[in-house]
C-alpha positions, 0 to 999 in steps of 0.5 A: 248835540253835545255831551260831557264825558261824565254822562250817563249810563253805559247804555246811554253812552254807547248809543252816543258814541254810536251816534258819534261815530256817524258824526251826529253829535259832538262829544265836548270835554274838559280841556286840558289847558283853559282857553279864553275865561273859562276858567277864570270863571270857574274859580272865581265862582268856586271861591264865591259859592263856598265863601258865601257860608251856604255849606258853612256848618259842615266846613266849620266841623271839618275846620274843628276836625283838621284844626286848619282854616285851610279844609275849605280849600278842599271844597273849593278845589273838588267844586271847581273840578267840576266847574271847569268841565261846565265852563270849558264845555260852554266856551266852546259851544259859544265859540262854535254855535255855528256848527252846533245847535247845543243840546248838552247831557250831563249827570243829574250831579251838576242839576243843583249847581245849574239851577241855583248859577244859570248863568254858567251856560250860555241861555241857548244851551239846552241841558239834559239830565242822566240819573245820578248813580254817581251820588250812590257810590259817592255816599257808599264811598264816604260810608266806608272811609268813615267806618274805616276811620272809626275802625282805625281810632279804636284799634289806636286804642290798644298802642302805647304812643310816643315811640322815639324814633329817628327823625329825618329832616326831609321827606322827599316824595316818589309819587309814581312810577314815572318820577322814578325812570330817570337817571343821571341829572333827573334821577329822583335822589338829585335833590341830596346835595349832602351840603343842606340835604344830607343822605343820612337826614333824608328819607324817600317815600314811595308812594306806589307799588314797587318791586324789592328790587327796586329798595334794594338797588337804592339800600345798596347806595345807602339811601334811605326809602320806605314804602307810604302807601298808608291807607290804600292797604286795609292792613295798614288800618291796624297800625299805629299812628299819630291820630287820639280816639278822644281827639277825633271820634265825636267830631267824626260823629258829628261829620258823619251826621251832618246834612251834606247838601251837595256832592262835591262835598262828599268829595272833599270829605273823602280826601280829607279823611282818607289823606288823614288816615294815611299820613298819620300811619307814615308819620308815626312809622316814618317821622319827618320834619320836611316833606318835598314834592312835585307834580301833586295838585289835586285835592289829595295834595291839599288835604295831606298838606293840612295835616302835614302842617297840623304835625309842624311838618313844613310842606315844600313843593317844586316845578317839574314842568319847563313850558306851558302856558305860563312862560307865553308872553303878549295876546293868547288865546290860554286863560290867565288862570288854570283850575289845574293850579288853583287852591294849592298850599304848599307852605313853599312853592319853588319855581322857574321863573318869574311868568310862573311866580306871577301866574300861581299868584292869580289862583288863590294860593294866599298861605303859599310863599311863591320862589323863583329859583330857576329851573332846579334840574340845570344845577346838576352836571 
């Protein structure tokens, strides 16, 4: 027997770890890199299911919300999230049906999904369902971004907009904790050259909790920083932003009431209006012409991108790997493709070498304009 790690209840999933302890069962979860083509499969599939138009009305109210055609690479990358956790499992039962006689238990999420594409799992797998709590928090969690959205336009409602302020010319993010332990040549702030990005043009959001300080180490050397954690405040929600109550309300509405066949969609909705929440209050607090990032390519990523972009705010992200699968010449066992890096948008990707311009151009990355310019860390001394 095996089982994903989504599975279940937590009483069910102790008797299975139990049962896994006394090496019963095998516990199966996704792999981080893509082996064989599992994941060539799954993206292939993600792009087929939602260019086939079967969720075309909720998209089409979602592209009229966002004014970009690019809100159905959102979908695509919440469904092969998904995917690639089932095509993974199944490439490895498949590789090893000798030492398992497959009986797989997965949420009751992914019943539709399997009933409507069997051929995702190989026909000797048995599939066994946990009931979906899953679609209950995921409709509570829709429930009260959209109450949170409607909150948010009316309070817009009481702030007089078009406040001049300063406009940086770049945005360079800080999405963590650990992009800021380094010092010297991978410091955060190597990027301000003071020759095409100037110190005195340049603001750094902090996309997390920090201390004071933190700011105020880097206030003393004259950088400029701001804390972007938006939307994750409830307070933030009573702040101006760059969002119209006219503009976006009853597209709201009609969002809110639209049948929403499967729950992935509920998960690109989410992102989708969270992300626009959140960066409609930074830009209005923090206006930027250029947003710099790295390591970010989730749905969140993709989602902010789009709005970004509906502000004419130009997306520029960059490589902070230096290996993987992708500089890996010759016979591999690794997928040409990885759903890690499919569907992404930046307007500019900037990257090692030519292997990983190359990869990124198999994962449905067509608005991304792809630059190799080598390992960007080696041109500080």
């Amino acid at each position: 027997m095996c089982f994903d790690n989504n599975a279940g209840s937590r009483t069910s999933f102790m008797l299975l770890k139990k049962l896994h302890k006394l090496k019963w069962v095998t516990r199966v979860t996704e792999h981080h890199y893509a082996f064989y083509h599992s994941h060539s499969d799954a993206i292939k599939l993600a792009n087929s299911i939602i260019d086939r138009g079967v969720y075309s009305a909720v998209i089409q109210l979602t592209q009229e919300l966002c004014k970009s055609a690019e809100v159905n690479l959102v979908f695509k990358k919440a469904l092969v999230q998904h995917l690639s956790l089932l095509t993974s499992i199944n490439q490895y039962i498949v590789g090893n049906k000798q030492e398992c006689k497959a009986t797989l238990f997965v949420s009751k999420k992914y019943f539709k999904i399997l009933q409507e594409y069997p051929r995702i799992l190989d026909l000797s797998i048995v599939v066994r369902y946990d009931f979906f709590w899953e679609k209950i928090k995921l409709w509570m969690g829709w429930m009260v971004v959209v109450l949170s959205y409607f909150l948010h336009l009316f309070i817009q409602l009481f702030y007089k907009k078009h406040i001049s302020k300063k406009v940086f010319k770049f945005a360079i993010s800080i999405p963590f904790p650990w992009a800021a332990k380094f010092k010297g040549a991978r410091e955060f702030t190597f990027l301000v050259d003071d020759e095409i990005i100037k110190k005195d043009e340049t603001i750094f959001l902090v996309e997390y909790l920090e201390n004071k300080e933190f700011y105020q180490h880097y206030f003393d050397t004259r950088y400029f920083l701001k804390e972007a954690l938006s939307a994750q405040k409830v307070s933030n929600l009573f702040r101006v932003s760059t969002l119209q109550f006219g503009r976006d309300f009853f597209k709201v509405v009609r969002l809110l009431f639209a049948y929403k066949k499967d729950f992935f969609i509920y998960e690109a909705l989410i992102s989708l209006l969270f992300h626009r929440i959140s960066w409609s209050i930074i830009v209005a607090k923090t206006p930027f012409e250029n947003y710099i990032y790295f390591n970010k390519e989730g749905k969140s990523q993709i989602s902010t991108n789009i709005f970004l972009k509906q502000q004419q705010i130009t997306t520029r992200a960059y490589s902070q790997f230096v290996g993987g699968p992708y500089q890996v010449f010759g016979k591999s066992a690794f997928d040409k493709r990885n759903a890690h890096w499919s569907f992404l948008n930046p307007d500019y990707y900037y990257l090692n070498n030519q292997a990983m311009a190359d990869s990124m151009l198999l994962h449905s990355q067509d608005t991304v304009q792809h630059k190799v310019i080598g390992n960007i860390f080696s041109e500080k001394s």
